[in-house]
mmCIF file of the N, C-alpha and C atoms, coordinates in Angstrom:
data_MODEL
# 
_entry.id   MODEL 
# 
loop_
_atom_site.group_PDB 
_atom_site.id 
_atom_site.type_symbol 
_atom_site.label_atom_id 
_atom_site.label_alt_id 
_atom_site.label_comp_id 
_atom_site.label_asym_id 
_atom_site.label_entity_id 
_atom_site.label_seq_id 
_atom_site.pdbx_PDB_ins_code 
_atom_site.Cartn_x 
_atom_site.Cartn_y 
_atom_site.Cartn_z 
_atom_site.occupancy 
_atom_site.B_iso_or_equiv 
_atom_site.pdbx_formal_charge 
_atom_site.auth_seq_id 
_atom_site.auth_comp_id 
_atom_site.auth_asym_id 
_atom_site.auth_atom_id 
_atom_site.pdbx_PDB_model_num 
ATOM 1   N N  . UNK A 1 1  ? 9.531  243.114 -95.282  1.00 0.00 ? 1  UNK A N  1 
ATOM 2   C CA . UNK A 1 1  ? 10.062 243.783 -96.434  1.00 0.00 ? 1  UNK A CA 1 
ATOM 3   C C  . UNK A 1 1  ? 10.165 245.273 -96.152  1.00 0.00 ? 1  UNK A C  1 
ATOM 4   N N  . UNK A 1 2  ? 11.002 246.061 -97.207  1.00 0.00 ? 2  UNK A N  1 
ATOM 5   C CA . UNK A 1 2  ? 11.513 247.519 -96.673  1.00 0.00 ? 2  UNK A CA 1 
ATOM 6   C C  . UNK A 1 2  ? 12.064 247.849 -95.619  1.00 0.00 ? 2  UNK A C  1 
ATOM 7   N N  . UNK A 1 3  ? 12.796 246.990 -94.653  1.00 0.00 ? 3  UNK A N  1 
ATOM 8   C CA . UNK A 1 3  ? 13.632 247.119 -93.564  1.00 0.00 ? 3  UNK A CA 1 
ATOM 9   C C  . UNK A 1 3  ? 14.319 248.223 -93.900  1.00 0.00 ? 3  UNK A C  1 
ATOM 10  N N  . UNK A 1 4  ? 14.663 248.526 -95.103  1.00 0.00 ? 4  UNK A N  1 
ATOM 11  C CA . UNK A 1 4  ? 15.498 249.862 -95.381  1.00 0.00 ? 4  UNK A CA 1 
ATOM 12  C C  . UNK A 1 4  ? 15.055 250.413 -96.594  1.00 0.00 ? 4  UNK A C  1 
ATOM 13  N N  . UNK A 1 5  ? 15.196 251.715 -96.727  1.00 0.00 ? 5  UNK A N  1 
ATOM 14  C CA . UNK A 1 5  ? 14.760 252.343 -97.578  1.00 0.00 ? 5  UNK A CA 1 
ATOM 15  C C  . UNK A 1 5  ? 15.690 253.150 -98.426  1.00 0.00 ? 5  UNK A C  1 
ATOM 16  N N  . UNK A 1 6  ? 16.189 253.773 -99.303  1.00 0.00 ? 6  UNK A N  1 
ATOM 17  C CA . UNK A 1 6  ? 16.573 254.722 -100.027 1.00 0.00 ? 6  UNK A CA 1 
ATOM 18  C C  . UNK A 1 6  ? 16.415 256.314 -99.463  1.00 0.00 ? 6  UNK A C  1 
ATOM 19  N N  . UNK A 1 7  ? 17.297 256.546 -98.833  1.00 0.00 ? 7  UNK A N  1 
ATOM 20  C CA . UNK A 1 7  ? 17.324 258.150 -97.597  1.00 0.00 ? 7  UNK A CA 1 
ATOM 21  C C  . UNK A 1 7  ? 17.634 259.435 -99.352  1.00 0.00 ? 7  UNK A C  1 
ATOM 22  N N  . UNK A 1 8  ? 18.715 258.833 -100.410 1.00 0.00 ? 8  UNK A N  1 
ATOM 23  C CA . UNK A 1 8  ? 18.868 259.909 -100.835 1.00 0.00 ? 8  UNK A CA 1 
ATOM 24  C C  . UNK A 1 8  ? 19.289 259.198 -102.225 1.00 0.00 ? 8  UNK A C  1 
ATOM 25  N N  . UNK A 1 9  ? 18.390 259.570 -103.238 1.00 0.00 ? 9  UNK A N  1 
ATOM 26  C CA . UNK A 1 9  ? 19.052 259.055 -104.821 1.00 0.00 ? 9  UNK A CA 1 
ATOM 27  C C  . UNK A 1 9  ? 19.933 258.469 -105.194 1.00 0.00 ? 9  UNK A C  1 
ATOM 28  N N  . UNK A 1 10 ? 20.780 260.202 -105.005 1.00 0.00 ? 10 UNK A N  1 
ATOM 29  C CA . UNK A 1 10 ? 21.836 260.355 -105.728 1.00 0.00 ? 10 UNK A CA 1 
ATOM 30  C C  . UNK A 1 10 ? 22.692 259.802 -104.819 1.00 0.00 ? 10 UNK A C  1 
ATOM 31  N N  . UNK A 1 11 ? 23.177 260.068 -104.020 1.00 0.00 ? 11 UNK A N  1 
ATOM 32  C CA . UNK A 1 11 ? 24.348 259.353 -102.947 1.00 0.00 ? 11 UNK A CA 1 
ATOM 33  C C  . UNK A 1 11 ? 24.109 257.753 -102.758 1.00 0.00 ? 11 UNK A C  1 
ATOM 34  N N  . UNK A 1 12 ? 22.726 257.373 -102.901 1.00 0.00 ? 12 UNK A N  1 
ATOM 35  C CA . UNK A 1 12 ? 22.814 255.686 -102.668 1.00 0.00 ? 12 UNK A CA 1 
ATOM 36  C C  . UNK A 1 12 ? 22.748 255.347 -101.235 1.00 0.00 ? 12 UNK A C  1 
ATOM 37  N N  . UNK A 1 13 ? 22.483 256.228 -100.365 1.00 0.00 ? 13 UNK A N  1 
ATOM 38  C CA . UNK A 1 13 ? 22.707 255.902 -99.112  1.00 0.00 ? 13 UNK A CA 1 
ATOM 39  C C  . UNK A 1 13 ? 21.451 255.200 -98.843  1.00 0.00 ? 13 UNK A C  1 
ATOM 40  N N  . UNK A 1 14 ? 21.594 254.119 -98.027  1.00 0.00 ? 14 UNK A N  1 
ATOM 41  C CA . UNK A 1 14 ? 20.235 253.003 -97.142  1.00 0.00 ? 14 UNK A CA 1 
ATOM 42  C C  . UNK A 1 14 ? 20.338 253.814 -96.011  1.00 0.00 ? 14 UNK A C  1 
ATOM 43  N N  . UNK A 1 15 ? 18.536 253.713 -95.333  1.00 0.00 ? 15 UNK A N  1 
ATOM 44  C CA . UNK A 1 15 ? 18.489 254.318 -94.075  1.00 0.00 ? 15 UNK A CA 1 
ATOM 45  C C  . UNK A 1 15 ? 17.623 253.081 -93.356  1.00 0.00 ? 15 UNK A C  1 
ATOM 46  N N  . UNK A 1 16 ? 17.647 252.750 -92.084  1.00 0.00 ? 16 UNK A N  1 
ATOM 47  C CA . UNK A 1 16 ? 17.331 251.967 -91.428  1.00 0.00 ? 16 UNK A CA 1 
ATOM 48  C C  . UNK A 1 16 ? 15.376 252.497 -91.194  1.00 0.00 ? 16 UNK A C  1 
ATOM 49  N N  . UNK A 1 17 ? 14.049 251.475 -91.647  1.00 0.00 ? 17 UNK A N  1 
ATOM 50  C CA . UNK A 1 17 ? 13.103 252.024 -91.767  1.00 0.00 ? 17 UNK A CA 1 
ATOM 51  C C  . UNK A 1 17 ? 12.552 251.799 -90.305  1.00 0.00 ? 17 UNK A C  1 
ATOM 52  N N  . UNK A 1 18 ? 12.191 252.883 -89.491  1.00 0.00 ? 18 UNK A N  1 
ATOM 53  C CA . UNK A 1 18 ? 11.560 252.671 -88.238  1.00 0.00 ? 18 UNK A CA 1 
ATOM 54  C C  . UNK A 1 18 ? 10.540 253.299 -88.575  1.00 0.00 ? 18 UNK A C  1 
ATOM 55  N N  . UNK A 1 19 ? 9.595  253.016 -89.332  1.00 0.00 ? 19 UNK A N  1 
ATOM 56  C CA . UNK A 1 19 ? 7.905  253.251 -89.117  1.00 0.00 ? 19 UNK A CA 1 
ATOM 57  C C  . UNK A 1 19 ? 7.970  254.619 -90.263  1.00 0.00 ? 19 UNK A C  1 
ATOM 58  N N  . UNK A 1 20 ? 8.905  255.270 -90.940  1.00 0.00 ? 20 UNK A N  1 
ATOM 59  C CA . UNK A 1 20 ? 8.678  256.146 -91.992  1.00 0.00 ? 20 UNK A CA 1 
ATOM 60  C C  . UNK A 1 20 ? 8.261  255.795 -93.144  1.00 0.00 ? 20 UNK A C  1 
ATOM 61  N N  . UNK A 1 21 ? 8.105  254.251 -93.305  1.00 0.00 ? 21 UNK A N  1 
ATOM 62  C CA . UNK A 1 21 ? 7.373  254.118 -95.060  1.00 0.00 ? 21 UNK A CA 1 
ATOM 63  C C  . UNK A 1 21 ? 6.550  252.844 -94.151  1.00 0.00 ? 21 UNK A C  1 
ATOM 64  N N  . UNK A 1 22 ? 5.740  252.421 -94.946  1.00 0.00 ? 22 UNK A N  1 
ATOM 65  C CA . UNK A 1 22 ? 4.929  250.746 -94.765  1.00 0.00 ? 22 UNK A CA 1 
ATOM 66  C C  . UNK A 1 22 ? 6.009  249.673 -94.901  1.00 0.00 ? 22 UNK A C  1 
ATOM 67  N N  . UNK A 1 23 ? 5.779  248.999 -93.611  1.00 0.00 ? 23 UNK A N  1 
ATOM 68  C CA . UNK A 1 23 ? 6.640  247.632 -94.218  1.00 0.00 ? 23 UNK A CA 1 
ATOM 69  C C  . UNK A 1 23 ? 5.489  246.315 -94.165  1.00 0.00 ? 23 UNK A C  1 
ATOM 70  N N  . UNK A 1 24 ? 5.884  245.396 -95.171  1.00 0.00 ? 24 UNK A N  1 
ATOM 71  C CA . UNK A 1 24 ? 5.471  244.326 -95.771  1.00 0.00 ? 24 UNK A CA 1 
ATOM 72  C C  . UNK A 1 24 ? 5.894  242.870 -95.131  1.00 0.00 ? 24 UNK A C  1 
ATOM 73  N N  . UNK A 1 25 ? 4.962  242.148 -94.698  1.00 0.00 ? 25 UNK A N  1 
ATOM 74  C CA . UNK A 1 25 ? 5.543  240.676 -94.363  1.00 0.00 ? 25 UNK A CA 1 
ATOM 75  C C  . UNK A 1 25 ? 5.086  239.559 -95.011  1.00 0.00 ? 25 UNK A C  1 
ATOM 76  N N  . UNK A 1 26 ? 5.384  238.622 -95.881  1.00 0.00 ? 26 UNK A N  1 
ATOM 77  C CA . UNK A 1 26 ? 5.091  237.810 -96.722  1.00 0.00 ? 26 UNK A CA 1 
ATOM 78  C C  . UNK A 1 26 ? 5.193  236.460 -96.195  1.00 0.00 ? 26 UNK A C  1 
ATOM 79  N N  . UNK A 1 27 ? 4.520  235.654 -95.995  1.00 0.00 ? 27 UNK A N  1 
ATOM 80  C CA . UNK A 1 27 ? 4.340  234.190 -95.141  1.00 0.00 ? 27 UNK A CA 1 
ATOM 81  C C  . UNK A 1 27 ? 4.293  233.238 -96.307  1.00 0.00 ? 27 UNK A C  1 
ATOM 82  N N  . UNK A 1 28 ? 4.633  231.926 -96.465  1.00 0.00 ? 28 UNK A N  1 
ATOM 83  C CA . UNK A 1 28 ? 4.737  230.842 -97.007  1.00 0.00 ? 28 UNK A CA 1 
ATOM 84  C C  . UNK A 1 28 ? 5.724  231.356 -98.437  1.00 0.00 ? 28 UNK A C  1 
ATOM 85  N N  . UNK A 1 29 ? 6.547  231.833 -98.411  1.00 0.00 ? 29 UNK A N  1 
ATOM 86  C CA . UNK A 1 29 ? 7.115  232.372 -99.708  1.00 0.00 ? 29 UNK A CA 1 
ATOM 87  C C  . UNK A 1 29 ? 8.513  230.727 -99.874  1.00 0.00 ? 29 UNK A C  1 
ATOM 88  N N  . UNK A 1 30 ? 8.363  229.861 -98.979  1.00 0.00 ? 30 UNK A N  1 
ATOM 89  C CA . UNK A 1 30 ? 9.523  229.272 -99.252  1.00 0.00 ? 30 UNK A CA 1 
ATOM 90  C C  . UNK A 1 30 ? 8.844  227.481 -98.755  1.00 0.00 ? 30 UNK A C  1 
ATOM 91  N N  . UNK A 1 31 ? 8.916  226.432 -99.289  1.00 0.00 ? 31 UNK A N  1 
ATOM 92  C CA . UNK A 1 31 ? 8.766  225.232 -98.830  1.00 0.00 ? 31 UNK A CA 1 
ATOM 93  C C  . UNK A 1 31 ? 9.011  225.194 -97.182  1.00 0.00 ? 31 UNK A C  1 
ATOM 94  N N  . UNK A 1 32 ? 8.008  225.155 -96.648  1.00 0.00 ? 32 UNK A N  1 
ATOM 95  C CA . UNK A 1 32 ? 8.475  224.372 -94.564  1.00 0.00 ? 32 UNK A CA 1 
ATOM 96  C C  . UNK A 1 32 ? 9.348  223.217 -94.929  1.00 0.00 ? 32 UNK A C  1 
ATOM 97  N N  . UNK A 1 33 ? 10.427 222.869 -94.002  1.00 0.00 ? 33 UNK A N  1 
ATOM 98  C CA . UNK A 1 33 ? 10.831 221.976 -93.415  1.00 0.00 ? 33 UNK A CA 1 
ATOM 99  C C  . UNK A 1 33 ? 9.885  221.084 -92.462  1.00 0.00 ? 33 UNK A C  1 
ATOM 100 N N  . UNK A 1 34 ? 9.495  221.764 -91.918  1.00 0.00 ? 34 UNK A N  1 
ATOM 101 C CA . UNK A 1 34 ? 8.726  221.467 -90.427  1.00 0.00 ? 34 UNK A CA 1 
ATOM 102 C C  . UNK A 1 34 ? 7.288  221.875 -90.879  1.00 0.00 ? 34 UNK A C  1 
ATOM 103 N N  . UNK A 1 35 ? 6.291  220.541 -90.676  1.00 0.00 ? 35 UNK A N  1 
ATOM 104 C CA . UNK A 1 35 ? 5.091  221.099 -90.959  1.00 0.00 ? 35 UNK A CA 1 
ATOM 105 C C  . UNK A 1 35 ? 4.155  222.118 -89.924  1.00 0.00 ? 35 UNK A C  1 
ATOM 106 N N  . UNK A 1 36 ? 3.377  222.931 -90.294  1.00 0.00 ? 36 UNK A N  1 
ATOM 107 C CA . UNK A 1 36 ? 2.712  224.386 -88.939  1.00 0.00 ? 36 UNK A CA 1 
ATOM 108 C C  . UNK A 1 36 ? 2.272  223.401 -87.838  1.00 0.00 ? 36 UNK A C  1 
ATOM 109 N N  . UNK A 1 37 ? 1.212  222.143 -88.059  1.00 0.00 ? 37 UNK A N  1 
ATOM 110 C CA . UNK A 1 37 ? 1.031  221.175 -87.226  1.00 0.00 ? 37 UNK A CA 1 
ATOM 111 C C  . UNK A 1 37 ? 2.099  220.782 -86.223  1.00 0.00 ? 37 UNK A C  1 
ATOM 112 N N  . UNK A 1 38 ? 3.188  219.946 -86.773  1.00 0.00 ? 38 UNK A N  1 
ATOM 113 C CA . UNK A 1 38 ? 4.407  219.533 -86.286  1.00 0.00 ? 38 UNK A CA 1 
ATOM 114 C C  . UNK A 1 38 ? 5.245  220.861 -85.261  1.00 0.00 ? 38 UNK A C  1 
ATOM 115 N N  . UNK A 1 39 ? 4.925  221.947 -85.584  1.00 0.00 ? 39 UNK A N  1 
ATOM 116 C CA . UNK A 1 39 ? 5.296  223.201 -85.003  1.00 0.00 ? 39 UNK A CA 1 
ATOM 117 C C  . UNK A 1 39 ? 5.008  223.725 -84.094  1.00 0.00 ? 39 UNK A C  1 
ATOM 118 N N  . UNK A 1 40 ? 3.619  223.588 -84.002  1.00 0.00 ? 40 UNK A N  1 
ATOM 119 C CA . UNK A 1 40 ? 2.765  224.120 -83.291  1.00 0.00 ? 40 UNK A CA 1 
ATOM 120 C C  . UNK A 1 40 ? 2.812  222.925 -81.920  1.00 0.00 ? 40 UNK A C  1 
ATOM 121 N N  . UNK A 1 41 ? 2.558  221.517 -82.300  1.00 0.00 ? 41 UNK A N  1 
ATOM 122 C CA . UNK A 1 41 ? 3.004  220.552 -81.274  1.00 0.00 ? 41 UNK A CA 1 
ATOM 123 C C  . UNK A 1 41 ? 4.140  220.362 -80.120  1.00 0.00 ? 41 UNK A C  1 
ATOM 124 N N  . UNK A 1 42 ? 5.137  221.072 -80.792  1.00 0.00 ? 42 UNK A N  1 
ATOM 125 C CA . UNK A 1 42 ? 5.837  220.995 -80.086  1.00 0.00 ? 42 UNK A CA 1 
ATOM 126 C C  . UNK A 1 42 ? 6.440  222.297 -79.269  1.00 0.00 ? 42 UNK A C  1 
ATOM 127 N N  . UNK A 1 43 ? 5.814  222.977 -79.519  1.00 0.00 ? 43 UNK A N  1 
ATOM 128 C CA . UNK A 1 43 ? 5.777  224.679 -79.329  1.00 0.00 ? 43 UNK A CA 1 
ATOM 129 C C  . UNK A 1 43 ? 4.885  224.419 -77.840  1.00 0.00 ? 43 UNK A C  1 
ATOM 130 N N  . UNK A 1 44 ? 4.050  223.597 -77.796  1.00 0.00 ? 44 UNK A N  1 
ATOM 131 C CA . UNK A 1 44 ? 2.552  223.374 -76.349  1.00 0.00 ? 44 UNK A CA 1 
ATOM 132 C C  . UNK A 1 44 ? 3.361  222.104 -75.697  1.00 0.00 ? 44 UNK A C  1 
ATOM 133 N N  . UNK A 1 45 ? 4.947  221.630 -76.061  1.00 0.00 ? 45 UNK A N  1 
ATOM 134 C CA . UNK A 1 45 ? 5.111  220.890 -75.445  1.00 0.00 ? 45 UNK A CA 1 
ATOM 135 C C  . UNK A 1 45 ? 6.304  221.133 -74.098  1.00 0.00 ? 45 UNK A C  1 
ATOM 136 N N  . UNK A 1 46 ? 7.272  222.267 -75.043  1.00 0.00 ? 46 UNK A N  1 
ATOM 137 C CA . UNK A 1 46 ? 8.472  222.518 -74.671  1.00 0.00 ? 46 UNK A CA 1 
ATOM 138 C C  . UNK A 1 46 ? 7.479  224.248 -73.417  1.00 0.00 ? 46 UNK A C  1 
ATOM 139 N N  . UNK A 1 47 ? 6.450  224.621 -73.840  1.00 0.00 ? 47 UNK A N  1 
ATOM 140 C CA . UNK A 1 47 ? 6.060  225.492 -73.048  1.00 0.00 ? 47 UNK A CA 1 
ATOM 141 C C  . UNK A 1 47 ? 5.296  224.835 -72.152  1.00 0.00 ? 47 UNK A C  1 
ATOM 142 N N  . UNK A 1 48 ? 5.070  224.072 -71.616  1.00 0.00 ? 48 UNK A N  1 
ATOM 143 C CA . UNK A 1 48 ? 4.597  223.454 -70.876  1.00 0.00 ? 48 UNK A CA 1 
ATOM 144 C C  . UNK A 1 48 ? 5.344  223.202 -69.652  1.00 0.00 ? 48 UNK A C  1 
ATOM 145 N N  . UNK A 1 49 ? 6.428  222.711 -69.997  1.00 0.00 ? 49 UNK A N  1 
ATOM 146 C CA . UNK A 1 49 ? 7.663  222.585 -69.414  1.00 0.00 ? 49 UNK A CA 1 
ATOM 147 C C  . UNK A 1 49 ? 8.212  223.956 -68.576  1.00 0.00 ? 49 UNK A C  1 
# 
């Protein structure tokens, strides 16, 4: 979250955030498809390889 920020009010302009404000990352915000188990399995299988 905050990938971009608000550079100037009044003009509306977005500025791209490289480390000038805190950014936010939010995990499980949406139903898996794929369970972390099921993920993780096959993640130790294809690297293996």
């Amino acid at each position: 979250m905050q990938k971009t920020y608000g550079e100037d009010l009044l003009s509306g302009k977005r500025k791209k955030n490289r480390g000038e404000i805190k950014q936010y990352y939010y995990e499980d915000t949406h139903p898996a498809i794929v369970s972390k188990e099921l993920y993780e399995k096959v993640q130790l299988q294809l690297n293996a390889k």
